[in-house]
GUVOKOL-170869 format. One record per residue: x, y, z of N, C-alpha, C in turn; residue number from 1. Coordinates in nm, 4 decimals, padded with zeros to 6 digits. Example, Ala and Ser with C-alpha at 12.3 -4.5 7.8 and 13.67 -1.06 7.14 Angstrom:
2
[[01.3190, -00.5690, 00.7800], [01.2300, -00.4500, 00.7800], [01.3200, -00.3300, 00.7800], 1]
[[01.2850, -00.2250, 00.7080], [01.3670, -00.1060, 00.7140], [01.2900, 00.0030, 00.7870], 2]
REM end
This chain:
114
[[-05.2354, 19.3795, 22.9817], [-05.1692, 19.3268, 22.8648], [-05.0208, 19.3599, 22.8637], 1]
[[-04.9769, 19.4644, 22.9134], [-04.8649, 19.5214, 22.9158], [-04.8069, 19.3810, 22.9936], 2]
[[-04.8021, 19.3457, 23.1033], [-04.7384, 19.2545, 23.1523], [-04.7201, 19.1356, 23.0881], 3]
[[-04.8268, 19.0525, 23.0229], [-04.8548, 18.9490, 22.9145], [-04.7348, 18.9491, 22.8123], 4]
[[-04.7526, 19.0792, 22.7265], [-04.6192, 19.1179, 22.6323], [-04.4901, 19.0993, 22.6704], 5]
[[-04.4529, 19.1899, 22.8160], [-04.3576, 19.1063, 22.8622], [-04.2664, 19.0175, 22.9338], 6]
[[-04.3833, 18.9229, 22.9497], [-04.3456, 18.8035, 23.0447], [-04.3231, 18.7017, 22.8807], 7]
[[-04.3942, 18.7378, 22.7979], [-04.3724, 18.6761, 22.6254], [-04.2063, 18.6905, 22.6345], 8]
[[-04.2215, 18.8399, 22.5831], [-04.0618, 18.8931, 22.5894], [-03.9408, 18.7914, 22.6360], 9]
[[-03.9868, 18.7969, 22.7342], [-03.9080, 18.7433, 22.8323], [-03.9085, 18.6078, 22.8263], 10]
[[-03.9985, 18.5083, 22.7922], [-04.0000, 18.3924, 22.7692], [-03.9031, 18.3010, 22.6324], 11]
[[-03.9421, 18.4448, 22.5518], [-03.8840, 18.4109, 22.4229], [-03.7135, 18.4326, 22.4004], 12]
[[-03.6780, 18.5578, 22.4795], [-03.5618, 18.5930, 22.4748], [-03.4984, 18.4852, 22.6118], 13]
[[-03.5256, 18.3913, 22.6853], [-03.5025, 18.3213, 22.7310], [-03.5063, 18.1149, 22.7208], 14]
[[-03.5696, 18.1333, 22.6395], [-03.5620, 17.9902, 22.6059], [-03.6702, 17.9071, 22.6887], 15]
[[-03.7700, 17.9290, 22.7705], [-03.8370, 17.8991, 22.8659], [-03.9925, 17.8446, 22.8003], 16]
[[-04.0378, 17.7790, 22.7504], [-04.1282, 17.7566, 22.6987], [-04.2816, 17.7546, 22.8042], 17]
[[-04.2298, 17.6719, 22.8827], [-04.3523, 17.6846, 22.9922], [-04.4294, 17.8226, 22.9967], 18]
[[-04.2839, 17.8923, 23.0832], [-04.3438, 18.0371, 23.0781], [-04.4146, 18.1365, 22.9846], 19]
[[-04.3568, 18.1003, 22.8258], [-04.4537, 18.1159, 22.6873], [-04.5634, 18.0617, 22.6881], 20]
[[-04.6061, 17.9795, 22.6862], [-04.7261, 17.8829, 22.6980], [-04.8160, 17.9333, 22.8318], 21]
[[-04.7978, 18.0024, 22.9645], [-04.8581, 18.0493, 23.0140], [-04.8593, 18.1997, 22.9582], 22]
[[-04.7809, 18.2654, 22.9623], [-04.7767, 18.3851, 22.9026], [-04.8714, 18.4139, 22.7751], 23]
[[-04.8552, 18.3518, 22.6832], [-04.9677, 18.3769, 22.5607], [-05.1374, 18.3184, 22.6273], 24]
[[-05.1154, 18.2292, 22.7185], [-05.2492, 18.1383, 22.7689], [-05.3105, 18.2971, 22.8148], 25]
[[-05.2707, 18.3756, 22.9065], [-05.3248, 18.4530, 22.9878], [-05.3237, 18.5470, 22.9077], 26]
[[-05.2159, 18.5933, 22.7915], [-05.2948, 18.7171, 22.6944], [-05.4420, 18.6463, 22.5821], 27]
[[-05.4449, 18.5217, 22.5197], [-05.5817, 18.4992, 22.4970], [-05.6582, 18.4736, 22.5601], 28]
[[-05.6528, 18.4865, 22.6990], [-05.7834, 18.5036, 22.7886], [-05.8572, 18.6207, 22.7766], 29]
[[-05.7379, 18.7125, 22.8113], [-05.7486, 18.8582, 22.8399], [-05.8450, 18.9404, 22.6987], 30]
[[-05.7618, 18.8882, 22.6015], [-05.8003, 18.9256, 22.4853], [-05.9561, 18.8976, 22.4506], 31]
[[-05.9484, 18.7512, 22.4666], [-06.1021, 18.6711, 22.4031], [-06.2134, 18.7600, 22.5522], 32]
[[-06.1847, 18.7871, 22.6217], [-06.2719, 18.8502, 22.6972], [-06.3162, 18.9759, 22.6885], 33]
[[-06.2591, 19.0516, 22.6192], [-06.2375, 19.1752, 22.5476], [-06.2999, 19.1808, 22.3691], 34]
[[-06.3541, 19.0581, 22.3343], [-06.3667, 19.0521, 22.2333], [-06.3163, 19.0776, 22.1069], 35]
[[-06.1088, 19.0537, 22.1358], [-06.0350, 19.0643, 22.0057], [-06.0191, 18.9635, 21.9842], 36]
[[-06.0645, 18.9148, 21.9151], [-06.0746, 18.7297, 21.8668], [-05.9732, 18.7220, 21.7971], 37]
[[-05.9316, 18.8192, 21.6992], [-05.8043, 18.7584, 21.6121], [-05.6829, 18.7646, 21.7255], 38]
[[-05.6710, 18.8332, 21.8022], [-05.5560, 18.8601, 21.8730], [-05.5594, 18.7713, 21.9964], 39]
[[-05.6831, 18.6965, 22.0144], [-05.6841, 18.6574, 22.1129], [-05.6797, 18.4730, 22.0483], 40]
[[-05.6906, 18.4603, 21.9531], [-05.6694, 18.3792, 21.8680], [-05.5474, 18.3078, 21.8373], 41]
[[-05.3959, 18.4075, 21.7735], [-05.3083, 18.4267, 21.7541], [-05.2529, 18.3567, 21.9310], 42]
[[-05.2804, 18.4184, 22.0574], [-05.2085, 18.4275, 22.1498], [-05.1921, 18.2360, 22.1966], 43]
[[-05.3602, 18.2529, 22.1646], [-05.4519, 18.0443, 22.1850], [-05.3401, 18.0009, 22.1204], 44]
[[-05.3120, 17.9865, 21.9648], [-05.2505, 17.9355, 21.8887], [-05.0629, 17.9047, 21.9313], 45]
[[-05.0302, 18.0031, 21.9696], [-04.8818, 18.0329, 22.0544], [-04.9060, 17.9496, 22.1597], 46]
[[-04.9940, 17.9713, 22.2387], [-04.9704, 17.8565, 22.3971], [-05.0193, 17.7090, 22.3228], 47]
[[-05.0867, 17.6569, 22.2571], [-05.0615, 17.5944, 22.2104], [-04.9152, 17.5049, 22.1254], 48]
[[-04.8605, 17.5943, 22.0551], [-04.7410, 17.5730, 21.9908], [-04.6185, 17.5567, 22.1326], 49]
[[-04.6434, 17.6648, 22.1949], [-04.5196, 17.6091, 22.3001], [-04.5676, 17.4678, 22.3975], 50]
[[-04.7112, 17.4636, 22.3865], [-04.7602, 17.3188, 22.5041], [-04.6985, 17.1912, 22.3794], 51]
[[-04.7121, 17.2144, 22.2653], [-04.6536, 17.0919, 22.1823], [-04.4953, 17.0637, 22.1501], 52]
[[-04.4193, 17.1943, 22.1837], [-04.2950, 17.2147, 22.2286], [-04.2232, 17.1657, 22.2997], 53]
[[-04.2984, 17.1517, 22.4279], [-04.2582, 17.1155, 22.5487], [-04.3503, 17.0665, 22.6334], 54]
[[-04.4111, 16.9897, 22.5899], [-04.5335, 16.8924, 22.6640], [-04.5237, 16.8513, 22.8057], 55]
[[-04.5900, 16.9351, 22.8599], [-04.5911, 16.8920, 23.0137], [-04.7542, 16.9348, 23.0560], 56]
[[-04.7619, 16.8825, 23.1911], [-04.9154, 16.9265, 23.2747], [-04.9567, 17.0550, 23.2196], 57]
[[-04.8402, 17.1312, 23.3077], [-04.8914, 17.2643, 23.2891], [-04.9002, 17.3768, 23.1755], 58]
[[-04.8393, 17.3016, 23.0737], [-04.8028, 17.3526, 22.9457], [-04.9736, 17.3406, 22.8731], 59]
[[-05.0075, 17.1774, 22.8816], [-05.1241, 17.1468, 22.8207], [-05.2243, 17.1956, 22.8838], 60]
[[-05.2278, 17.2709, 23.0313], [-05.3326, 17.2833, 23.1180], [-05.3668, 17.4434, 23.0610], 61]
[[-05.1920, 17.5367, 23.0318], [-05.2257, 17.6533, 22.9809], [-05.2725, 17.6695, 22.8533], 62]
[[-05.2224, 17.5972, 22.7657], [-05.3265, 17.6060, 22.6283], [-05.4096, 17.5638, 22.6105], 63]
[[-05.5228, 17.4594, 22.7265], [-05.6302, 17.4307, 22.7010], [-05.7105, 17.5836, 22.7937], 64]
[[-05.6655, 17.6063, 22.8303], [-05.7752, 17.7431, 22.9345], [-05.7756, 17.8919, 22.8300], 65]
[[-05.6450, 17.8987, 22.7116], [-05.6386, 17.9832, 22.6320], [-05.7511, 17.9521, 22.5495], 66]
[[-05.7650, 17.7951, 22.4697], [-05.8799, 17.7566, 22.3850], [-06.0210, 17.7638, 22.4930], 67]
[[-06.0110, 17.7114, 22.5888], [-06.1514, 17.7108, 22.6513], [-06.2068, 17.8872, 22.6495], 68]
[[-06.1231, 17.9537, 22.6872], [-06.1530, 18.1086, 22.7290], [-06.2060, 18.1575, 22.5882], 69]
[[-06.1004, 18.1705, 22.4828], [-06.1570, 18.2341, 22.3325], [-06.2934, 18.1380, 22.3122], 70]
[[-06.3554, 17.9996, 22.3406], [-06.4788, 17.9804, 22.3255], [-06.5966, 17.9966, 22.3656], 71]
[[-06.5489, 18.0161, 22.5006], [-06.6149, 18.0341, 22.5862], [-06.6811, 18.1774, 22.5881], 72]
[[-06.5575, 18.2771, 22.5910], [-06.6085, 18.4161, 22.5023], [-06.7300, 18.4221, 22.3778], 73]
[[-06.7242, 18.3756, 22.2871], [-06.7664, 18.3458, 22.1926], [-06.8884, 18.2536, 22.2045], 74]
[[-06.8841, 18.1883, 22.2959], [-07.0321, 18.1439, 22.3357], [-07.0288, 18.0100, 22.2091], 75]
[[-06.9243, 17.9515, 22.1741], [-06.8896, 17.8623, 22.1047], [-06.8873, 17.7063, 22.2078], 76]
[[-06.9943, 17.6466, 22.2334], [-06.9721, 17.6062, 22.3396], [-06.9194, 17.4738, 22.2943], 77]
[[-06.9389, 17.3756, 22.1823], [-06.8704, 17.2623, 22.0989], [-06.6993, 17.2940, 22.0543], 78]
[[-06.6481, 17.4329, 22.0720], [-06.5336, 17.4811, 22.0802], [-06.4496, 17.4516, 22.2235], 79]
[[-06.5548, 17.4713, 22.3108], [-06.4982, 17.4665, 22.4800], [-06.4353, 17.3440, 22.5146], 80]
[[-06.5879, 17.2345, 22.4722], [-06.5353, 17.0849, 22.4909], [-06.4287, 17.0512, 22.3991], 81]
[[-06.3581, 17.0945, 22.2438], [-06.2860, 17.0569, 22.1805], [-06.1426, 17.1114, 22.2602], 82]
[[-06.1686, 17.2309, 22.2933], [-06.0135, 17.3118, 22.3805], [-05.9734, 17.2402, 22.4843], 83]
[[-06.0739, 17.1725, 22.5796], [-06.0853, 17.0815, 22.6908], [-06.0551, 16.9498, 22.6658], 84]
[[-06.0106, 16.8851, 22.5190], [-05.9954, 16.7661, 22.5654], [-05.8680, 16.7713, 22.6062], 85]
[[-05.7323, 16.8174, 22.5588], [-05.6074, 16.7745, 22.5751], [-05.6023, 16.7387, 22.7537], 86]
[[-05.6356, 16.8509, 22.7938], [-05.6294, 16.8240, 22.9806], [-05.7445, 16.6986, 22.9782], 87]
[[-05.8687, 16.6589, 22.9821], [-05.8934, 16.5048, 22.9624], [-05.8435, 16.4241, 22.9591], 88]
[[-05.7417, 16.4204, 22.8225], [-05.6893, 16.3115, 22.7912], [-05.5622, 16.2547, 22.8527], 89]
[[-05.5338, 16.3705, 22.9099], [-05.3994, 16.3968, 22.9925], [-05.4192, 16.3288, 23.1193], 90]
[[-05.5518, 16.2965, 23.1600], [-05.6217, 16.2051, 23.2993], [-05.5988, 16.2957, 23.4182], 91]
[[-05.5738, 16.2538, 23.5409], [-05.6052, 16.3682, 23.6160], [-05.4445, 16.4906, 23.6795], 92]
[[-05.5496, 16.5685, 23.7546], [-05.4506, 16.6883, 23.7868], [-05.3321, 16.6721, 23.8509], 93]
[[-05.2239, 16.7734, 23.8068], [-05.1463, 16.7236, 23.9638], [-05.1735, 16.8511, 24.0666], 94]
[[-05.1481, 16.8626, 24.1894], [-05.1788, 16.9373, 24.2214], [-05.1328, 17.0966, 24.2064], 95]
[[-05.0317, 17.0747, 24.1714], [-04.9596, 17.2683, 24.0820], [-05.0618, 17.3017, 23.9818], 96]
[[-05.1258, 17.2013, 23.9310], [-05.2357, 17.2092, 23.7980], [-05.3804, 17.2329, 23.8239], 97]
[[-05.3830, 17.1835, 23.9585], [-05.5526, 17.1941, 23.9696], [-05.6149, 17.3143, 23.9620], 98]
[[-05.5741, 17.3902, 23.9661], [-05.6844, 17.5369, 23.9448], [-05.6861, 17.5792, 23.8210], 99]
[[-05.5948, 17.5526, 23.7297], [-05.6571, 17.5513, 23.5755], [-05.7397, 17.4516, 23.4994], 100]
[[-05.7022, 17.3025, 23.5718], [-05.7967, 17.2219, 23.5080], [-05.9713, 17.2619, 23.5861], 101]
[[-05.9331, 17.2658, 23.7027], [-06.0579, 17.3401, 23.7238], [-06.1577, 17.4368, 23.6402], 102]
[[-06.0882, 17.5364, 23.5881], [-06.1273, 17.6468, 23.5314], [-06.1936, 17.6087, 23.4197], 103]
[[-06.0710, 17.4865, 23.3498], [-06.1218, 17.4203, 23.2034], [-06.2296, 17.3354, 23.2277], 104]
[[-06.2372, 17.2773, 23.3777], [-06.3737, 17.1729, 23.3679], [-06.4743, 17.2398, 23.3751], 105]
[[-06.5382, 17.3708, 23.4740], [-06.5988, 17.4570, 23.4916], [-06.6685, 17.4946, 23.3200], 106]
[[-06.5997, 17.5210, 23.2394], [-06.6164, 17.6119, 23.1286], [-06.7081, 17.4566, 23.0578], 107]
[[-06.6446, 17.3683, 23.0263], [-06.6528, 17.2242, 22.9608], [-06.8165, 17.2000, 23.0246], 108]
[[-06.8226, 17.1920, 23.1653], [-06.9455, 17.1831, 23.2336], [-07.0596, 17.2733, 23.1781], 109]
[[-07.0297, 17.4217, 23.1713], [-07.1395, 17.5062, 23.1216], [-07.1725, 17.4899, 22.9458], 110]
[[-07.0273, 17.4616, 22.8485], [-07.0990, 17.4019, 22.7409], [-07.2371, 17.3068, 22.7006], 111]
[[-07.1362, 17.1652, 22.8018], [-07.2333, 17.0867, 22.8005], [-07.3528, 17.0845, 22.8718], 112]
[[-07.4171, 17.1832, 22.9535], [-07.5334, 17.2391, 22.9960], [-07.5934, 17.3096, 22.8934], 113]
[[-07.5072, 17.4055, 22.8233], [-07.5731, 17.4825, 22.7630], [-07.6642, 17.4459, 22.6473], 114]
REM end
Protein backbone atom coordinates (compact mmCIF):
# COMPACT_ATOMS: atom_id res chain seq x y z
CA UNK A 1 0.00 0.00 0.00
CA UNK A 2 2.79 2.21 0.82
CA UNK A 3 3.68 2.38 -2.86
CA UNK A 4 -0.15 2.81 -4.06
CA UNK A 5 -0.21 6.09 -1.69
CA UNK A 6 2.59 7.23 -3.42
CA UNK A 7 2.38 6.71 -6.92
CA UNK A 8 -1.42 8.66 -5.88
CA UNK A 9 0.89 11.33 -4.46
CA UNK A 10 2.56 11.60 -7.23
CA UNK A 11 -0.14 11.42 -9.72
CA UNK A 12 -1.99 14.12 -8.08
CA UNK A 13 0.82 16.49 -7.41
CA UNK A 14 1.52 15.98 -11.09
CA UNK A 15 -1.38 16.38 -13.18
CA UNK A 16 -1.26 12.80 -14.70
CA UNK A 17 -4.55 11.23 -14.52
CA UNK A 18 -3.85 7.90 -16.15
CA UNK A 19 -1.36 7.24 -13.59
CA UNK A 20 -4.27 8.15 -10.79
CA UNK A 21 -6.66 5.94 -12.30
CA UNK A 22 -4.14 3.10 -12.18
CA UNK A 23 -2.81 4.05 -8.94
CA UNK A 24 -6.19 4.09 -6.96
CA UNK A 25 -7.24 0.84 -9.47
CA UNK A 26 -4.38 -1.17 -7.73
CA UNK A 27 -4.98 0.30 -4.10
CA UNK A 28 -8.85 -1.02 -4.42
CA UNK A 29 -7.67 -4.21 -5.43
CA UNK A 30 -5.30 -4.47 -2.74
CA UNK A 31 -7.73 -3.23 -0.33
CA UNK A 32 -11.04 -5.21 -1.50
CA UNK A 33 -8.78 -8.29 -1.10
CA UNK A 34 -8.01 -7.55 2.33
CA UNK A 35 -11.50 -7.00 3.08
CA UNK A 36 -11.54 -3.02 3.66
CA UNK A 37 -14.46 -2.38 1.58
CA UNK A 38 -14.89 1.19 2.56
CA UNK A 39 -11.34 1.96 1.66
CA UNK A 40 -11.26 -0.15 -1.00
CA UNK A 41 -14.40 1.43 -2.18
CA UNK A 42 -13.30 5.08 -1.92
CA UNK A 43 -9.99 3.99 -4.05
CA UNK A 44 -12.86 2.05 -7.00
CA UNK A 45 -14.62 5.35 -6.86
CA UNK A 46 -11.22 7.64 -7.56
CA UNK A 47 -10.09 5.34 -10.57
CA UNK A 48 -13.21 5.70 -11.70
CA UNK A 49 -13.42 9.58 -11.42
CA UNK A 50 -9.99 9.94 -13.06
CA UNK A 51 -11.15 7.11 -16.07
CA UNK A 52 -14.15 9.82 -16.62
CA UNK A 53 -11.52 12.58 -16.49
CA UNK A 54 -9.56 11.41 -18.98
CA UNK A 55 -11.17 8.66 -20.91
CA UNK A 56 -8.93 6.44 -22.52
CA UNK A 57 -8.38 2.31 -22.89
CA UNK A 58 -6.40 2.15 -20.14
CA UNK A 59 -8.00 4.53 -17.87
CA UNK A 60 -11.45 2.55 -18.38
CA UNK A 61 -9.57 -0.84 -18.28
CA UNK A 62 -8.14 0.43 -14.67
CA UNK A 63 -11.38 1.34 -13.15
CA UNK A 64 -13.18 -1.49 -14.41
CA UNK A 65 -10.55 -4.18 -12.62
CA UNK A 66 -10.83 -1.72 -9.36
CA UNK A 67 -14.90 -2.39 -9.61
CA UNK A 68 -14.49 -6.01 -10.78
CA UNK A 69 -11.87 -6.76 -7.78
CA UNK A 70 -14.08 -4.95 -4.76
CA UNK A 71 -16.94 -7.47 -6.26
CA UNK A 72 -15.41 -9.99 -6.82
CA UNK A 73 -14.00 -9.86 -3.18
CA UNK A 74 -17.32 -9.63 -1.95
CA UNK A 75 -18.57 -12.46 -3.85
CA UNK A 76 -21.04 -9.84 -5.38
CA UNK A 77 -21.06 -11.48 -8.55
CA UNK A 78 -24.11 -9.11 -10.49
CA UNK A 79 -21.55 -6.29 -9.19
CA UNK A 80 -18.59 -7.95 -11.35
CA UNK A 81 -20.67 -7.98 -14.57
CA UNK A 82 -21.89 -4.27 -13.76
CA UNK A 83 -17.87 -3.12 -13.10
CA UNK A 84 -17.17 -5.07 -16.45
CA UNK A 85 -19.30 -3.39 -18.68
CA UNK A 86 -17.39 -0.09 -19.41
CA UNK A 87 -14.32 -2.32 -20.94
CA UNK A 88 -17.34 -4.23 -23.05
CA UNK A 89 -18.63 -1.45 -24.24
CA UNK A 90 -15.40 -0.01 -25.07
CA UNK A 91 -15.22 -3.28 -27.77
CA UNK A 92 -12.02 -4.84 -27.98
CA UNK A 93 -8.42 -4.63 -26.40
CA UNK A 94 -5.55 -2.90 -27.55
CA UNK A 95 -2.74 -4.64 -26.94
CA UNK A 96 -1.01 -2.35 -23.87
CA UNK A 97 -4.63 -3.29 -22.44
CA UNK A 98 -4.94 -6.87 -22.80
CA UNK A 99 -3.95 -8.19 -19.52
CA UNK A 100 -6.40 -6.15 -17.63
CA UNK A 101 -9.24 -6.73 -19.83
CA UNK A 102 -8.29 -10.16 -19.38
CA UNK A 103 -8.39 -10.08 -15.70
CA UNK A 104 -11.90 -8.21 -16.02
CA UNK A 105 -13.17 -10.99 -18.44
CA UNK A 106 -11.85 -13.80 -16.21
CA UNK A 107 -13.73 -12.30 -13.07
CA UNK A 108 -17.12 -11.44 -15.47
CA UNK A 109 -16.73 -15.28 -16.59
CA UNK A 110 -16.75 -16.70 -12.93
CA UNK A 111 -19.83 -14.37 -12.02
CA UNK A 112 -21.67 -15.55 -14.73
CA UNK A 113 -20.86 -19.25 -13.82
CA UNK A 114 -21.45 -18.66 -10.53
Amino acid sequence: MTYTQLATSLAVDTDRPVDLARAHARAAQVLAFRGQWADADAHARAARAAAERFPRALTTAAAAMAGTSLAFARGDWAGVIDAAEPVRAAGPASLTNREKLDITSRRALAALLA
